[in-house]
C-alpha positions as CSV (number, residue, x, y, z in Angstrom):
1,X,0.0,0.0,0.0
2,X,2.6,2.1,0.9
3,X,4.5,1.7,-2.5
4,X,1.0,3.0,-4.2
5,X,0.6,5.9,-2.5
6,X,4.5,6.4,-3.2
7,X,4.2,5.9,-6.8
8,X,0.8,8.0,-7.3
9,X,2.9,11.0,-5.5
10,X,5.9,10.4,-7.5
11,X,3.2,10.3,-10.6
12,X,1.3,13.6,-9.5
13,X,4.9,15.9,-8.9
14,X,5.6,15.1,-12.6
15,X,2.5,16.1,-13.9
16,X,2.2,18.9,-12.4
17,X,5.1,20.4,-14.3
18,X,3.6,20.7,-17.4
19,X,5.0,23.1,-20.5
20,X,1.2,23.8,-21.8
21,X,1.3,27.5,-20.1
22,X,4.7,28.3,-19.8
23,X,5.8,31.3,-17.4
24,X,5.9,34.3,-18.8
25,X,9.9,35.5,-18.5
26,X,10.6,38.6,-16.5
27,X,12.0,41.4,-19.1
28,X,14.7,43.8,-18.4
29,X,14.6,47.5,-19.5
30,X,17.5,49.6,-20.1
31,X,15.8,52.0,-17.8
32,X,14.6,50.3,-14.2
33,X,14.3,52.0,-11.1
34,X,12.9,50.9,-7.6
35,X,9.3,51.8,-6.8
36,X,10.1,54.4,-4.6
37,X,12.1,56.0,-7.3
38,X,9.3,55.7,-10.0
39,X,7.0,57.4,-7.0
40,X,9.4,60.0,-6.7
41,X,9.8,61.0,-9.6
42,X,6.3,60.8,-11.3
43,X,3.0,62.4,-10.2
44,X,0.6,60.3,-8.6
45,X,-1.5,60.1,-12.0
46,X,1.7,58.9,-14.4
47,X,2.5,56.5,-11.4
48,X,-1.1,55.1,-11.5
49,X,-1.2,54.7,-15.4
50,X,2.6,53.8,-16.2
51,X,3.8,51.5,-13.0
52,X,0.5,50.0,-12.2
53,X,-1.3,49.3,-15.6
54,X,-4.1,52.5,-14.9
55,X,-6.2,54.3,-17.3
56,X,-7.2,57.9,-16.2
57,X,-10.4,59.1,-17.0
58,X,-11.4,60.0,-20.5
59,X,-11.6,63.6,-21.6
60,X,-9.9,64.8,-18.6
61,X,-6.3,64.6,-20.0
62,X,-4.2,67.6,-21.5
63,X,-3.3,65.9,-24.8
64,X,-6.4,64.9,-26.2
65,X,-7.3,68.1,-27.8
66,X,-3.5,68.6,-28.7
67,X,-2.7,69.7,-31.8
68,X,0.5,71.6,-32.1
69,X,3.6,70.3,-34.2
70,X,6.0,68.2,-31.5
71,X,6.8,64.8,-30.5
72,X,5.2,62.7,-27.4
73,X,7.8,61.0,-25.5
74,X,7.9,58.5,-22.6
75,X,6.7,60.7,-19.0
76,X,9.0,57.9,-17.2
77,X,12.1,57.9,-19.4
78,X,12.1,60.3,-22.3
79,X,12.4,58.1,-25.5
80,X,9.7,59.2,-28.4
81,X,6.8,57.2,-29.0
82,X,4.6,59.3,-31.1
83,X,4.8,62.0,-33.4
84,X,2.0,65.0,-34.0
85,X,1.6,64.1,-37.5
86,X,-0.3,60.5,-36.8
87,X,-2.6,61.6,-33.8
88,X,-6.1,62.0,-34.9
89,X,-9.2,62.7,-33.2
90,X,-10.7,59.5,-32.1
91,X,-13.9,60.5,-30.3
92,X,-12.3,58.1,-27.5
93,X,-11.5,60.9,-25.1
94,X,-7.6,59.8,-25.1
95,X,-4.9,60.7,-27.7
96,X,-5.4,58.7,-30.7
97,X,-2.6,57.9,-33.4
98,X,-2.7,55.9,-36.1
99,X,1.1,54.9,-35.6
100,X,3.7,54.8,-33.2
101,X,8.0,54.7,-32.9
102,X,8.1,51.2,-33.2
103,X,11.9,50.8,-31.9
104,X,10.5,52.5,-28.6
105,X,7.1,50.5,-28.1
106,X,6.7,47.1,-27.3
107,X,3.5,45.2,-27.9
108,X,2.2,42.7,-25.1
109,X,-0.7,41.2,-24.4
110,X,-3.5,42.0,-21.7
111,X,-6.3,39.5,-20.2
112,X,-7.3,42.2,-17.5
113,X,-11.0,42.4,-18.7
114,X,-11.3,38.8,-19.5
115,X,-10.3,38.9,-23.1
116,X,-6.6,39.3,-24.9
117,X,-6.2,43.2,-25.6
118,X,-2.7,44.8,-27.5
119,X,-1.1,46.3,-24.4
120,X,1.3,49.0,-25.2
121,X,4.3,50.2,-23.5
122,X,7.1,51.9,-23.8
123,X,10.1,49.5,-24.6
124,X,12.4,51.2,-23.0
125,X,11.6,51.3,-19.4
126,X,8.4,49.1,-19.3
127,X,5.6,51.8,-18.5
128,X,2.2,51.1,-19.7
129,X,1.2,53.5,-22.0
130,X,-2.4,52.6,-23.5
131,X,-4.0,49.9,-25.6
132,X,-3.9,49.0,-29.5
133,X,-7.4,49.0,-31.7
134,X,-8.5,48.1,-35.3
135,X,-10.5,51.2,-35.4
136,X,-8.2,53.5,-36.5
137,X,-8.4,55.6,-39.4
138,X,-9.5,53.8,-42.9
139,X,-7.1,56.1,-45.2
140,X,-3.8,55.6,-43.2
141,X,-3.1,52.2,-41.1
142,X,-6.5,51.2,-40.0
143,X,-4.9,51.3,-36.0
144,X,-5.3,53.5,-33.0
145,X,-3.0,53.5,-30.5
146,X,-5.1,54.8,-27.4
147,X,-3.0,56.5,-25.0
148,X,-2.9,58.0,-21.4
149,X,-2.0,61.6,-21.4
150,X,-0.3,61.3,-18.2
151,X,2.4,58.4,-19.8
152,X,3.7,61.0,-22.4
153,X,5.5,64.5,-21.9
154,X,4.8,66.5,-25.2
155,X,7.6,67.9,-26.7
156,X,6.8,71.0,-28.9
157,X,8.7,70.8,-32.4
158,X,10.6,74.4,-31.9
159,X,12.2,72.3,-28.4
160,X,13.2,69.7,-30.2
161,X,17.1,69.4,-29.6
């Protein structure tokens, strides 16, 4: 009896380590600070939406009526993500562009309402920026990235270095 129960344990510990859902693997950014130093540094809003996943509240955001020449970059780190020229007016109530900087966004995956959402964020120091629809315009890419005001820092074209 003894060598059953042994061999159904032994049995159970192997299954158990199955490869059908693998772990996702912890990525490194070239920019990473300590909680307290991303607290420090951002307002409580940009902390909300770029360390802990947030969305702040539609048409309550500085950007979303934006529409001077410049360049949005990263409110954590700096790098560009998006450029005035592919932001539209999506309706949404959050900055809208059609495209973004590749080489500075990185495209993940979200199952926080249940379904699998296009997760965007910035590739250089993790933050969560917005999400990624198919309802973008019809006459350019057909995308909209929808982004939180408080992840980006808009940089006017005339303080570009």
């Amino acid at each position: 009896m003894k060598k059953f129960f042994l061999s159904l344990l032994l049995v159970g510990s192997f299954s158990c380590q199955s490869k059908a859902q693998p772990q996702k693997e912890l990525k490194t950014y070239m920019v990473e600070k300590t909680d307290a130093e991303w607290q420090e540094q951002l307002s409580d809003l940009s902390y909300y939406v770029l360390r802990q996943a947030g969305t702040e509240r539609p048409f309550s955001n500085p950007y979303n009526k934006n529409y001077k020449s410049g360049s949005y970059v990263c409110q954590g780190c700096g790098a560009t993500l998006y450029e005035s020229d592919h932001k539209f007016d999506s309706g949404t109530g959050w900055p809208s562009f059609d495209r973004g900087n590749d080489s500075n966004i990185e495209y993940d995956v979200d199952y926080k309402l249940g379904y699998a959402r296009t997760e965007l964020k910035c590739n250089k120091c993790g933050g969560h920026l917005g999400h990624l629809f198919n309802d973008g315009p019809q006459n350019t890419t057909g995308i909209r990235h929808c982004i939180n005001s408080a992840a980006l820092q808009f940089i006017p074209t005339n303080e570009k270095n």
